[in-house]
NUVEXNU-453714 format. One record per residue (C-alpha): z, y, x; residue in three letters; chain. Coordinates in steps of 0.2 Angstrom, whole numbers, plus 5000, padded with zeros to 4 digits. Example, Ala and Ser with C-alpha at 12.3 -4.5 7.8 and 13.67 -1.06 7.14 Angstrom:
BEGIN
REC;pz;py;px;resn;chain
REC;5039;4978;5062;ALA;A
REC;5036;4995;5068;SER;A
//
This chain:
BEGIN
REC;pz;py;px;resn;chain
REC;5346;5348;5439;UNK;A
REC;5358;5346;5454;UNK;A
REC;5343;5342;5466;UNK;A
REC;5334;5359;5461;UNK;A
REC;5350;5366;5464;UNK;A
REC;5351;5360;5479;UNK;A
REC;5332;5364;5483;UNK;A
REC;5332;5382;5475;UNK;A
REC;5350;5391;5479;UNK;A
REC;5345;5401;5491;UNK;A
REC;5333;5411;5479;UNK;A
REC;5348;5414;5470;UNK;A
REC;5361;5418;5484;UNK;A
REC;5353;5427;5492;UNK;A
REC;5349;5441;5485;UNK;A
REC;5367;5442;5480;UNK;A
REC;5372;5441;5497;UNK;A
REC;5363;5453;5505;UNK;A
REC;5367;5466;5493;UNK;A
REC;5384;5463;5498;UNK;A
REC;5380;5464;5517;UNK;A
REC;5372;5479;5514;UNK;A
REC;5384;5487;5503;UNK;A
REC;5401;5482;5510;UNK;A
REC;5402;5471;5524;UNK;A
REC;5391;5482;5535;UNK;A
REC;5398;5500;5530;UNK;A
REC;5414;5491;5535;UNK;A
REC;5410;5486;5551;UNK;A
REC;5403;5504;5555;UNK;A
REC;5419;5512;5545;UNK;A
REC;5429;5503;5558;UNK;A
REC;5417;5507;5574;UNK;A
REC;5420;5524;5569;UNK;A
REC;5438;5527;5569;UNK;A
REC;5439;5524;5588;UNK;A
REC;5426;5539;5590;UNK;A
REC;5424;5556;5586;UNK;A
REC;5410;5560;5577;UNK;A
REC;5401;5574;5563;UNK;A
REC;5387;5559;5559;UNK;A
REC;5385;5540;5564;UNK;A
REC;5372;5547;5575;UNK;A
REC;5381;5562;5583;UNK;A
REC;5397;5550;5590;UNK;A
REC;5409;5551;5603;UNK;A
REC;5421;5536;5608;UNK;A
REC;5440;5541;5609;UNK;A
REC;5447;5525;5610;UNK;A
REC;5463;5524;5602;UNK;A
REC;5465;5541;5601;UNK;A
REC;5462;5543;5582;UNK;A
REC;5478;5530;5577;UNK;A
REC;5490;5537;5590;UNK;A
REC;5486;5554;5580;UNK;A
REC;5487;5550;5564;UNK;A
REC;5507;5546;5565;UNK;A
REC;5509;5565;5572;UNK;A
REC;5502;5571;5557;UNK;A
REC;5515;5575;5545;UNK;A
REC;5505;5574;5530;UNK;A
REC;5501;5556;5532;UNK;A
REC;5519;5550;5533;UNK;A
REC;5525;5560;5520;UNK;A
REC;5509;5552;5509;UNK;A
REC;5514;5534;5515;UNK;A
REC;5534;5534;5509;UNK;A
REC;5528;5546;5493;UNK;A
REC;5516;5531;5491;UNK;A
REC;5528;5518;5496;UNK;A
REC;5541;5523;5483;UNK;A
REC;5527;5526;5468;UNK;A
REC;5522;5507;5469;UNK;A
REC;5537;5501;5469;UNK;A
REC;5543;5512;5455;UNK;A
REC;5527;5507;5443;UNK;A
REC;5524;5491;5448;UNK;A
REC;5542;5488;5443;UNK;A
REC;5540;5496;5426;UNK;A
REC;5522;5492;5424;UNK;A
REC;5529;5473;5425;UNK;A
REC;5542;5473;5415;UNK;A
REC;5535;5485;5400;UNK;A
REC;5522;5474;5401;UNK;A
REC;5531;5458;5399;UNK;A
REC;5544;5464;5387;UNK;A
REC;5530;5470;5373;UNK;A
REC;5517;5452;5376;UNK;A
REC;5535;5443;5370;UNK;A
REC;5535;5454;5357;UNK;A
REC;5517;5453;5351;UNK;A
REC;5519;5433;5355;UNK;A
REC;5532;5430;5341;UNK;A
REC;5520;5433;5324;UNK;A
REC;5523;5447;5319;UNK;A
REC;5511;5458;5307;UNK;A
REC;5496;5467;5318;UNK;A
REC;5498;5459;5332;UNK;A
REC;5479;5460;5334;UNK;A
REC;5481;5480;5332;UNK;A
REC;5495;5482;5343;UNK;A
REC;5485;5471;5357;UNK;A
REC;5469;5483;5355;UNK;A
REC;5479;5499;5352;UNK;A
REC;5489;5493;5371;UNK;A
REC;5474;5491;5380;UNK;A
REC;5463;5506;5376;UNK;A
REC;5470;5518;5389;UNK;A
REC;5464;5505;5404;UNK;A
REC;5445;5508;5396;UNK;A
REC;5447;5526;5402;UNK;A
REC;5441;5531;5419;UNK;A
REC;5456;5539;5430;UNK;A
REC;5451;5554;5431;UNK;A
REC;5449;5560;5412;UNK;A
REC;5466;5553;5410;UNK;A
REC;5473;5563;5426;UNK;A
REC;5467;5579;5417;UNK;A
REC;5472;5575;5400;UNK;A
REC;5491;5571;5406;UNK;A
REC;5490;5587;5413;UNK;A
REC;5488;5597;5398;UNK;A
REC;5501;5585;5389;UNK;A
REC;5513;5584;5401;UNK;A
REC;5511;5605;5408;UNK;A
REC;5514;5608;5390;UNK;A
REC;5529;5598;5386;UNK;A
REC;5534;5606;5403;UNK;A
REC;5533;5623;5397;UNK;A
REC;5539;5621;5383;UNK;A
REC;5555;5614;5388;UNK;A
REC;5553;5632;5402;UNK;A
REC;5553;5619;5416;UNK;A
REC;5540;5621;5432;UNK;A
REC;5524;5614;5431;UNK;A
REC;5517;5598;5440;UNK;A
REC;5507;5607;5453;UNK;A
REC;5524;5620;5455;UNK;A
REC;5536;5605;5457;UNK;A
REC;5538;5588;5467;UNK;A
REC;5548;5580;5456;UNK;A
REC;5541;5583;5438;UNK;A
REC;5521;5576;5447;UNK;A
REC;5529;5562;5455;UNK;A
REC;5536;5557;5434;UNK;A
REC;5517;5563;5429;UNK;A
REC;5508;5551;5442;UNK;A
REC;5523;5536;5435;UNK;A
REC;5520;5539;5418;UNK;A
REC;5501;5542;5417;UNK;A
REC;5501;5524;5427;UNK;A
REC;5510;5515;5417;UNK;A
REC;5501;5521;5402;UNK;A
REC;5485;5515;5407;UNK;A
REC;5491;5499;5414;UNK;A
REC;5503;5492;5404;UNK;A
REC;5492;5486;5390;UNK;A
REC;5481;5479;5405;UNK;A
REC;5495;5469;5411;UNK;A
REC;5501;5465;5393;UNK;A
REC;5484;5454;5390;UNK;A
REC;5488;5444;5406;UNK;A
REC;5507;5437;5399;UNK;A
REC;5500;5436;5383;UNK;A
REC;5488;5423;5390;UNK;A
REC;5501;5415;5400;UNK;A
REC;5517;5416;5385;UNK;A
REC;5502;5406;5375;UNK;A
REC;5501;5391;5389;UNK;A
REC;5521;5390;5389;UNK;A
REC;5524;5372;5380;UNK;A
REC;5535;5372;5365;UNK;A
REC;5542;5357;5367;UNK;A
REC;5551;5362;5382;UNK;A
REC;5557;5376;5371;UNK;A
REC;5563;5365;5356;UNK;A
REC;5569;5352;5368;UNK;A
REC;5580;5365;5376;UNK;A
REC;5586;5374;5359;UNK;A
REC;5590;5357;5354;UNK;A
REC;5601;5355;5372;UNK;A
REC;5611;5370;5365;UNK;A
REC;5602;5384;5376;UNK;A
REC;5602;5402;5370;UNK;A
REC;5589;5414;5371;UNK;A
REC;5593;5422;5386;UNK;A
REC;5591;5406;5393;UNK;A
REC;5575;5401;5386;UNK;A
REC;5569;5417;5393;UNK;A
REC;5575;5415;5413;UNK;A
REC;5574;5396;5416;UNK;A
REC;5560;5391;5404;UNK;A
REC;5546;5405;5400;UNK;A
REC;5548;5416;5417;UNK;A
REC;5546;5402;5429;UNK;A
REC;5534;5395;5418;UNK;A
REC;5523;5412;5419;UNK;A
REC;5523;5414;5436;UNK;A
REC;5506;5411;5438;UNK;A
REC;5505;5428;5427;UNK;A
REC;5516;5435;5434;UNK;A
REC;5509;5433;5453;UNK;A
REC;5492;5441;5445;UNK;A
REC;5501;5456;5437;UNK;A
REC;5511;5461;5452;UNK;A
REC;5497;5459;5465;UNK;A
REC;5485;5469;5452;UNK;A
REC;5500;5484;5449;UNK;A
REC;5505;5482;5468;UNK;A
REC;5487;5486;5476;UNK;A
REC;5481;5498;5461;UNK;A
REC;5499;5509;5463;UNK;A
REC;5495;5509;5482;UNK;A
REC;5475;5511;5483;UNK;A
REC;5478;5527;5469;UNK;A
REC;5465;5538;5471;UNK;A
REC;5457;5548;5456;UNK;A
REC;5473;5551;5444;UNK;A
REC;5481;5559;5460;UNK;A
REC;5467;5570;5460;UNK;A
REC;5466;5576;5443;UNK;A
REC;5484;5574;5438;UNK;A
REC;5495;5585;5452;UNK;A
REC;5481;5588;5467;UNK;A
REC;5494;5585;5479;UNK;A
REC;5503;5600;5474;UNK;A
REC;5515;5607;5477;UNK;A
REC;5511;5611;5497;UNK;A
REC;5503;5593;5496;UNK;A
REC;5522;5584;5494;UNK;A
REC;5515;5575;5480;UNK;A
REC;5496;5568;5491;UNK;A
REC;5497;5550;5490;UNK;A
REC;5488;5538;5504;UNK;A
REC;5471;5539;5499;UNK;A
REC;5471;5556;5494;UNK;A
REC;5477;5559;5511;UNK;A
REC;5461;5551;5519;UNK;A
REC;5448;5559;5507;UNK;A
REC;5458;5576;5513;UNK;A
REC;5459;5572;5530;UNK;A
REC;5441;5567;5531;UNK;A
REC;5431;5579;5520;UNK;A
REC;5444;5596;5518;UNK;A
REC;5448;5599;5535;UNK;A
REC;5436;5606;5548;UNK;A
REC;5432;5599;5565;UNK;A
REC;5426;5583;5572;UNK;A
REC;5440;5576;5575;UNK;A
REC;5449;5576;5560;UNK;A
REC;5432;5562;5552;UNK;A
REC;5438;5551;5566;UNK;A
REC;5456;5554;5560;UNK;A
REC;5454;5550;5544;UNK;A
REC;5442;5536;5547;UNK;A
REC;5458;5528;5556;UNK;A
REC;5469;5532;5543;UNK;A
REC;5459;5521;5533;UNK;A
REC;5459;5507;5541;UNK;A
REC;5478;5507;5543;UNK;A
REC;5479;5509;5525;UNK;A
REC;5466;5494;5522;UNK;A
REC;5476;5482;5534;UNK;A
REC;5493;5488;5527;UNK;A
REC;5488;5483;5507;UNK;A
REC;5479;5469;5513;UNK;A
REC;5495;5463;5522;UNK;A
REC;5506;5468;5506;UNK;A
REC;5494;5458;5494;UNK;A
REC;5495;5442;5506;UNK;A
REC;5513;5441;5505;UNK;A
REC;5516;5447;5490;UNK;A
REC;5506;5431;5485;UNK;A
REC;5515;5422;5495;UNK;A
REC;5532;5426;5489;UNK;A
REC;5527;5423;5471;UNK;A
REC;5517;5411;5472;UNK;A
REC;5532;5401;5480;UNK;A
REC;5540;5403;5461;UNK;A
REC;5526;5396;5453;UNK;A
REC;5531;5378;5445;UNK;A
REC;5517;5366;5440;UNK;A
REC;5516;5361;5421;UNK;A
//
């Protein structure tokens, strides 16, 4: 078996391998050809140089986008995490249905993002008016609390399956040996099972932290960037800058604008890994 493998994995790689060359790693070196030019098509393209990133920090939308963004990540991935965490110990402790609860948690991530935008909308507007409070799209505040929510309730249960997964692998002999030492429950919790679900917990935050920043569809549907486009996060920004606003120029703008956002959460998720993975102990 392992010398056909060795004779015969290139039938097999590569196939695989040139879809992915064809489908990503070539549309991504054009992608980032094309933010140094101006251009309507890859055919019709004229070179600009760095033109493209030095305007992108003059446009005002684009700032605003990255601190909205900026301060919507932290926010969810902070209660995304900790939600999260707080109902696996829960469900890890035998209680009746734990089995239901689980399935029940991790419907809403099975829904696409952009059915779920619309139906918090409706919630959400009517609850709002109700209450005779503006509406998302009339108020910055109120769909910056929609996008929050609608996050965490699609992520959570997501999340929830991970430290479950890793509570399960915490030995219980540490934990007998240390109720046996006299430690309470508090601090079972901070000096046995956190550092000893690190591993979960590097996953959790690096899945929250580039979903929160990369938000796209739920943006769309949820608040549309309104009101006056104070509530457009990053990558709306792009898909606005590159398909809503006329002129050749602006494609090239916006074709910049994504690669500064690819770098930025590529830069975040390394050291984000970094940082926690540094917490991690070894069992």
């Amino acid at each position: 078996m392992e010398k056909a493998i060795q004779r015969y994995w290139p039938v097999f790689v590569l196939p695989t391998l040139l879809a992915f060359i064809i489908g990503f790693i070539w549309p991504f070196i054009w992608g980032v050809a094309l933010s140094f030019c101006k251009f309507t098509t890859v055919q019709n393209v004229t070179f600009v140089g760095l033109g493209n990133y030095a305007k992108i920090w003059l446009d005002d939308t684009f700032t605003h986008a990255f601190w909205f963004t900026a301060v919507f990540t932290v926010v969810s991935t902070v209660l995304i995490n900790v939600l999260a965490f707080g109902i696996a110990l829960l469900l890890t402790r035998g209680i009746r249905g734990t089995n239901i609860f689980r399935t029940t948690f991790f419907m809403p991530n099975l829904i696409g993002g952009i059915i779920l935008g619309y139906i918090w909308q409706i919630l959400l507007n009517g609850v709002l008016s109700a209450l005779e409070k503006p509406l998302l799209s009339l108020n910055a505040t109120y769909g910056f609390l929609g996008l929050v929510i609608l996050m965490c309730w699609q992520q959570i249960g997501y999340m929830m399956i991970i430290y479950i997964a890793g509570l399960q692998n915490v030995p219980l002999d540490l934990i007998e040996a240390a109720k046996i030492d006299g430690a309470n429950a508090k601090q079972i919790l901070f000096k046995i099972t956190i550092p000893m679900v690190m591993p979960s917990i590097t996953i959790c935050t690096f899945l929250t932290l580039t979903n929160s920043f990369k938000l796209f569809d739920q943006n769309l549907s949820l608040t549309g960037g309104e009101p006056a486009k104070q509530t457009m996060m990053l990558a709306y920004n792009i898909y606005d800058t590159f398909y809503a606003r006329s002129g050749p120029q602006w494609k090239g703008i916006g074709q910049a604008k994504a690669v500064v956002f690819c770098l930025f959460v590529v830069v975040l998720a390394v050291l984000q890994q970094k940082l926690t993975q540094s917490k991690e102990v070894q069992q």
